[in-house]
C-alpha positions in Angstrom: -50.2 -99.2 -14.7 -48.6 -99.6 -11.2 -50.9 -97.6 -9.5 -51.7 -99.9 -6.5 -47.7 -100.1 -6.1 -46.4 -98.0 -3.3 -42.4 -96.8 -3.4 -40.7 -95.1 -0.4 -38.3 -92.8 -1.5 -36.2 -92.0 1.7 -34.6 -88.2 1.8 -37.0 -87.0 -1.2 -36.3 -83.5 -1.1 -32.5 -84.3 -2.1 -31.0 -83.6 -5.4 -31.4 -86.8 -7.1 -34.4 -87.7 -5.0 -36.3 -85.2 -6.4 -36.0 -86.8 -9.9 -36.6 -90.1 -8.7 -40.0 -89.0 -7.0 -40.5 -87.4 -9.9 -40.3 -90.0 -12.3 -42.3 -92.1 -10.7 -45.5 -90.3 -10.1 -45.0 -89.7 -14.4 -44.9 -93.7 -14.3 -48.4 -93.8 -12.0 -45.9 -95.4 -8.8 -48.0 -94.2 -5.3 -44.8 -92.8 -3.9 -44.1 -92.0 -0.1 -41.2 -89.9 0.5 -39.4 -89.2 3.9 -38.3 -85.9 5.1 -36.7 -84.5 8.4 -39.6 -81.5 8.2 -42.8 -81.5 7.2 -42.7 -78.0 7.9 -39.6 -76.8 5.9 -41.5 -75.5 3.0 -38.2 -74.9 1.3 -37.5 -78.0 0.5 -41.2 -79.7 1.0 -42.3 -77.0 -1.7 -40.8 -78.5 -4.7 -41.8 -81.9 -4.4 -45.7 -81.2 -4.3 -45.2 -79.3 -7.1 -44.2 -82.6 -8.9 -47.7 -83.7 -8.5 -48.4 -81.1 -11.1 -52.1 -81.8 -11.7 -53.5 -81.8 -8.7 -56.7 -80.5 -7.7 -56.5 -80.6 -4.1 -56.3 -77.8 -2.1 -53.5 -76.9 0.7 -54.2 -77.4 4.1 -52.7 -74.3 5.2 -51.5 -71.3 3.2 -48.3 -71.8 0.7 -47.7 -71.0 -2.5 -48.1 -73.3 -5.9 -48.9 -76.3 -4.5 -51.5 -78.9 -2.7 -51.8 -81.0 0.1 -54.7 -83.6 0.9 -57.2 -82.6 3.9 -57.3 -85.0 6.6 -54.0 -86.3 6.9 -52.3 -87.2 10.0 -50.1 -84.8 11.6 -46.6 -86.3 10.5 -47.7 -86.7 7.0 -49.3 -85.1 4.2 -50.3 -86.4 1.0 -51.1 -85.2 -2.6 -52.9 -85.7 -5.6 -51.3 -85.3 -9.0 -54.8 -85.8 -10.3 -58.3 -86.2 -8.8 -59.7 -89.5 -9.0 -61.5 -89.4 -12.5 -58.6 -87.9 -13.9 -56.1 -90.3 -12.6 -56.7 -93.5 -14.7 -55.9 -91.2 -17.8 -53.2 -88.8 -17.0 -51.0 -92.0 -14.8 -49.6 -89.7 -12.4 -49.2 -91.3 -9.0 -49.9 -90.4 -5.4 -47.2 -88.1 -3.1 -47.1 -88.7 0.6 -44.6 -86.7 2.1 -43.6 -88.2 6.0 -41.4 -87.4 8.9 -38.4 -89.5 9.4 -35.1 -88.5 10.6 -31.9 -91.4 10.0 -30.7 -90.3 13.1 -33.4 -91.4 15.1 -35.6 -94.8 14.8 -38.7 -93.3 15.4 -41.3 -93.1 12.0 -39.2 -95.6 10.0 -41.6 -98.9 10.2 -44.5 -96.7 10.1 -43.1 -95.3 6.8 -42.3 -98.2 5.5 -45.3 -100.4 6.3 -47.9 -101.4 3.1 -44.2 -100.2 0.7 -43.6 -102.5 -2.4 -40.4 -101.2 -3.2 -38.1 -98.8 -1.2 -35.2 -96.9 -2.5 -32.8 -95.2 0.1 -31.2 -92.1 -1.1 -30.8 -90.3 2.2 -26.9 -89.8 3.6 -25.1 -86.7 4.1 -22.8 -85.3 1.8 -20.1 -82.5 3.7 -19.4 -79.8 1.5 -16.0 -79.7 3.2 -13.6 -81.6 5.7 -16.3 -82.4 8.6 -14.9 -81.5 12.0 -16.1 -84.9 13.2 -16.1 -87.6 10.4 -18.3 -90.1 12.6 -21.5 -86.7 11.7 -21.0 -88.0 8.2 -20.2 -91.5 8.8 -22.6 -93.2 11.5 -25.7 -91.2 10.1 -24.9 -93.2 6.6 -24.2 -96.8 8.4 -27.0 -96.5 11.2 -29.5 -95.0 9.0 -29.3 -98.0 6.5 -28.8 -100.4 8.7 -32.9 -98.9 10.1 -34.2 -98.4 7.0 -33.3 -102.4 6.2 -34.6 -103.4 9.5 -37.9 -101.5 8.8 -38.3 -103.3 5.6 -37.2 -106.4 6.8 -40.8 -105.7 9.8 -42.6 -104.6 6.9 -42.6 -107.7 5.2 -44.3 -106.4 2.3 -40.8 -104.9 0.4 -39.7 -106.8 -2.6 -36.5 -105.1 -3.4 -35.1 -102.4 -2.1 -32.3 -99.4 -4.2 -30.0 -98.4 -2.7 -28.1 -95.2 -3.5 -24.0 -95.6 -2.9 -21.5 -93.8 -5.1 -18.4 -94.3 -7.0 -16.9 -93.2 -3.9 -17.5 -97.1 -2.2 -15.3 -98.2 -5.1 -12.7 -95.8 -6.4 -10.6 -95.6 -3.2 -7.7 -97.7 -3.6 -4.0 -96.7 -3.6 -3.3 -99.8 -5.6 -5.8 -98.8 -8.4 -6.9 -95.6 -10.1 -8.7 -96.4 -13.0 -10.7 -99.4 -15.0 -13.6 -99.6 -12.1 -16.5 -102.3 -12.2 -18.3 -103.8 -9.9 -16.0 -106.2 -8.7 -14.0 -103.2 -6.8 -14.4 -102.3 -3.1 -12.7 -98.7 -1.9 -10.1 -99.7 1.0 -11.1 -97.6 3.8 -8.0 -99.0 6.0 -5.9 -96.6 3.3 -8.0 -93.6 3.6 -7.9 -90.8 6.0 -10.6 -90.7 8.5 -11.4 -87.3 8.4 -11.0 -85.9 4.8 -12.3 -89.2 3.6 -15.3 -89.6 5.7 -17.6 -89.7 3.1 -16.0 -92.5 0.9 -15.7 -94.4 3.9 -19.5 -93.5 4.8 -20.5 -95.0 1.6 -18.5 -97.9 1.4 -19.2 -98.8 5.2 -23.1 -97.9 4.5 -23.1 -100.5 1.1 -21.4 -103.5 2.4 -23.5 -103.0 5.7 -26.5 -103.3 3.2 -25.4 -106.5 1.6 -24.5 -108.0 4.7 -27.7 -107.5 6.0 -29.3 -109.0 3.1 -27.3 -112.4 3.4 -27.1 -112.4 7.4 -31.0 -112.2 7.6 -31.8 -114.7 4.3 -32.4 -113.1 1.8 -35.8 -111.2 3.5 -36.0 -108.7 0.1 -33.7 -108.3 -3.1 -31.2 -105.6 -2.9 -30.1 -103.5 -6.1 -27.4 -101.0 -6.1 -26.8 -97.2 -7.6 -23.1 -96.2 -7.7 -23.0 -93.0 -9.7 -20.0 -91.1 -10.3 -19.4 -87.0 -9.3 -23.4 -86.0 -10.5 -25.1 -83.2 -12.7 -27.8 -82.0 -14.2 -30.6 -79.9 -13.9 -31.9 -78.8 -10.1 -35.6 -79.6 -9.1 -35.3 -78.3 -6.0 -35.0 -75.1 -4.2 -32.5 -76.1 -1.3 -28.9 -76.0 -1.4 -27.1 -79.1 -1.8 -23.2 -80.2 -2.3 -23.4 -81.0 -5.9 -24.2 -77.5 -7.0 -21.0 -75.8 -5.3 -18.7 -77.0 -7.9 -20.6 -75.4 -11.0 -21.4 -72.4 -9.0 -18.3 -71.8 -8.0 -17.5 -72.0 -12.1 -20.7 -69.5 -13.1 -19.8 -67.0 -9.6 -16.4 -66.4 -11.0 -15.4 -67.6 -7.5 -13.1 -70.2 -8.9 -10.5 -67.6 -10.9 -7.9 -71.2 -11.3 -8.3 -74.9 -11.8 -6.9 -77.8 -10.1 -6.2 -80.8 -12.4 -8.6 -82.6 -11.7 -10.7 -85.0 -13.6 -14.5 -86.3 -12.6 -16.3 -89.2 -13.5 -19.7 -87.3 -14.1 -23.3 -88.7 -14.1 -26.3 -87.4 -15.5 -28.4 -87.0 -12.4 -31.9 -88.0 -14.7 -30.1 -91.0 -15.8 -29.5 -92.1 -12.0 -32.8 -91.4 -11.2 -34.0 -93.9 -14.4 -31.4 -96.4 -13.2 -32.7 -96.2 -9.3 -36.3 -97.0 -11.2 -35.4 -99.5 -13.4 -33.3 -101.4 -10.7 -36.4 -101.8 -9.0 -38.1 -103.9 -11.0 -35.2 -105.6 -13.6 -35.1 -109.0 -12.7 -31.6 -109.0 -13.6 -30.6 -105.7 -11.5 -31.1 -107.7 -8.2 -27.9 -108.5 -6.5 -25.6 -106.6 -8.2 -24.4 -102.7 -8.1 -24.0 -100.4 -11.2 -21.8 -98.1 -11.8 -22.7 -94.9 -13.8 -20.6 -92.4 -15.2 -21.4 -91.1 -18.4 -17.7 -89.7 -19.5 -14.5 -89.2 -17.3 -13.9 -84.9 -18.1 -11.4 -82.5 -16.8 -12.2 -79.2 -15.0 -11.0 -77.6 -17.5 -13.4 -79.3 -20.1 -16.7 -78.3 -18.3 -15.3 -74.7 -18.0 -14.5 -74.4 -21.7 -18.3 -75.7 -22.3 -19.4 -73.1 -19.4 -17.3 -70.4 -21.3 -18.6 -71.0 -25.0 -22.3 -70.5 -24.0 -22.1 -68.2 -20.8 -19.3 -65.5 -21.9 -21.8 -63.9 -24.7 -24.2 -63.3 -21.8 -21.9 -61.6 -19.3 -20.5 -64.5 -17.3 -16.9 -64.5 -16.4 -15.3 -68.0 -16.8 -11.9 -68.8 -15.8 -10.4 -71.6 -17.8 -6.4 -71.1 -16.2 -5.0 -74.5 -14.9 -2.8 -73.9 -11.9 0.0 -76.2 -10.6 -0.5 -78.5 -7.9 1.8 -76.5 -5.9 -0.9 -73.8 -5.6 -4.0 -76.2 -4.0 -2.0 -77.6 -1.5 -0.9 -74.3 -0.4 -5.2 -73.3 -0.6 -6.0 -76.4 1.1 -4.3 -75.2 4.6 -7.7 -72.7 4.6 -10.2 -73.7 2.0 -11.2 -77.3 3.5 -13.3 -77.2 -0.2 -9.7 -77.8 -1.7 -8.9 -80.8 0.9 -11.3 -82.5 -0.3 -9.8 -82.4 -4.1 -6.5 -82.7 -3.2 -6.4 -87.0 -3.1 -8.2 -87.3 -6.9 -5.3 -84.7 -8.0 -4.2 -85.1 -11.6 -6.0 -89.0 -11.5 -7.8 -89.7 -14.4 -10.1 -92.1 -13.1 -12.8 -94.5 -15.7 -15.5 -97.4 -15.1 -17.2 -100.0 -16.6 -21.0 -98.8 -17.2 -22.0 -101.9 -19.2 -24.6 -102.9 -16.6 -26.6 -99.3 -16.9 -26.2 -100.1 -20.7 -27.4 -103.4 -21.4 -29.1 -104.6 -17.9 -30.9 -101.1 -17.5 -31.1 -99.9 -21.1 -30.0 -96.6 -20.3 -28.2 -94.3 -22.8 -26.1 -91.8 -21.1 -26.7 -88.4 -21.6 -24.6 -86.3 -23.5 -21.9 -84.4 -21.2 -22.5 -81.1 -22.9 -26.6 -81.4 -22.1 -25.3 -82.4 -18.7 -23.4 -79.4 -17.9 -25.1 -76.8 -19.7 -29.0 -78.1 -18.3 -27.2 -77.7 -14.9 -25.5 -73.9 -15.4 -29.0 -72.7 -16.3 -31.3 -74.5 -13.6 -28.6 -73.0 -11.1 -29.2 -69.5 -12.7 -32.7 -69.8 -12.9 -33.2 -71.2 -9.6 -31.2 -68.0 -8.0 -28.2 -69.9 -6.9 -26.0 -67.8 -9.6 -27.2 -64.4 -10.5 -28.5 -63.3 -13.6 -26.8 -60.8 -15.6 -28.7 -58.4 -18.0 -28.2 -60.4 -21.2 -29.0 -63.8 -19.5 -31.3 -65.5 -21.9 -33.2 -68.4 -20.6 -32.7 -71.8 -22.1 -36.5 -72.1 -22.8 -36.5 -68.7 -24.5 -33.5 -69.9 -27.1 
């Protein structure tokens, strides 16, 4: 049991954070996760309740969860299990600390005495930023301190790093058959509408620069999941969930063409965990999309299981005519309008064989996502909702 090992997981409270932290306090990892607040109990909230058997009790008062007395004031830590109970149930320590990627300060305290540190944290727009370098320098600078810290720590083995099928799939010249070999080529992009494909890419090769510039001072694995789903574990908004939402809100009354390479956001958090330790993950990225589906697929799968409990579900495919007309005032629709009718696919093998990780099924996918968003408040629930649970 690796319960001497300590993991930073940097931007915890995000969406596929949150299952990463949470599968390794089920594996008995120590884990130290960074936040921007420690006083945002919106999104602190849900990761001490990932330490699910803890005994301890809260230092001040907030509901259904713990934190450790004693602490310093810029972090606080939690016990999934009191000390007698820990060597049995495996559940690992959760220390939840204050650093910010825009800002230096915090990052070699929270690194120092780490094992293994996976960085997750980078802003995602949920529409055309008014000033790509808010998406892009947070993304490169951030990295590029997180490394450095690691690199001072001199305790970090390997570090995970979270990029995105964005840092590959951006090339005029190519629009389908990805593997790891393939770079998106930022000089073709569009600074602005593009930011955050050119925030990942620049963030990734920044990464494995820094690795060979400096000698090698850790090993460096790579995540590059497609467009990702799956269930929410936290309470916060974040950009993955607008797309479904949109779907279950009846806000989206047409579809564009368009075609997403989805991944299961519990098999990116197992291939982030399994990176970090595969001798044979070190060095090189993997891609992970579980299935290449349309719009209109993922509505049709909404409409089957939602329509008998009072959810309206468009499943009307409009021309392209009509979302470049919508883009001049939805900057939601902007964002779509380059991936347009492409049918983009990858090479997974590495997740397969390297990380022996099964995708999950696209139906479990979408439909574990619709109900954690209804369930979670995010879409209302109607008077014959039935909970999955209650099936």
């Amino acid at each position: 049991m690796p319960s001497t090992t300590t993991v930073l997981v940097t931007g915890a409270s995000g969406y596929i954070a949150c299952h990463i932290v949470k599968l390794l306090l089920e594996k008995g990892y120590n884990v130290r996760g960074t936040v921007r607040n420690l006083n945002d109990s919106r999104k602190c909230d849900p990761l001490y309740n990932l330490a699910k058997d803890s005994t301890v009790k809260p230092k001040f008062s907030l509901p259904n969860f713990g934190r450790a007395e004693g602490d310093a004031e810029n972090s606080m830590s939690i016990d999934s299990a009191d000390q007698a109970n820990n060597s049995t149930t495996g559940w690992g320590k959760l220390t939840l600390v204050e650093a910010d990627l825009t800002k230096a300060d915090g990052w070699n305290e929270a690194v120092q005495g780490c094992q293994y540190v996976i960085h997750t944290a980078s802003p995602f727009p949920a529409d055309v930023p008014k000033n790509p370098d808010d998406v892009i320098q947070p993304a490169l600078d951030g990295t590029l301190t997180v490394l450095r810290a690691c690199k001072d720590a001199q305790s970090v083995k390997r570090v995970v790093l979270t990029s995105s099928l964005a840092a590959i799939m951006g090339q005029a010249e190519k629009s389908t058959d990805y593997d790891e070999n393939d770079w998106t080529n930022i000089d073709s992009l569009d600074r602005t509408s593009d930011a955050y494909m050119i925030s990942k890419t620049l963030a990734e090769k920044a990464a494995w620069k820094f690795v060979e510039d400096e000698k090698n001072p850790f090993e460096l694995a790579v995540i590059n999941p497609g467009f990702v789903m799956g269930p929410l574990l936290q309470n916060a908004y974040c950009t993955s969930l607008e797309f479904l939402k949109r779907l279950m809100n009846f806000e989206a009354p047409i579809l564009p063409r368009i075609n997403l390479p989805v991944a299961d956001v519990r098999d990116v958090a197992e291939a982030h965990v399994k990176a970090m330790t595969c001798l044979e993950a070190a060095g090189h990225r993997h891609l992970i999309a579980t299935s290449t589906v349309t719009l209109l697929e993922v509505a049709t799968i909404l409409k089957q299981e939602f329509r008998p409990q009072g959810y309206r579900i468009s499943t009307i495919v409009a021309p392209y005519c009509v979302f470049w007309l919508a883009s001049f005032w939805d900057k939601s629709v902007k964002l779509l309008l380059p991936y347009y009718d492409k049918f983009p696919t990858c090479d997974n093998s590495r997740i397969k064989k390297t990380l022996g990780i099964e995708p999950t099924k696209m139906e479990d996918t979408i439909l574990d996502m619709a109900y954690s968003l209804i369930d979670r408040g995010f879409v209302k629930k109607t008077s014959k909702y039935v909970p999955k649970n209650a099936q």
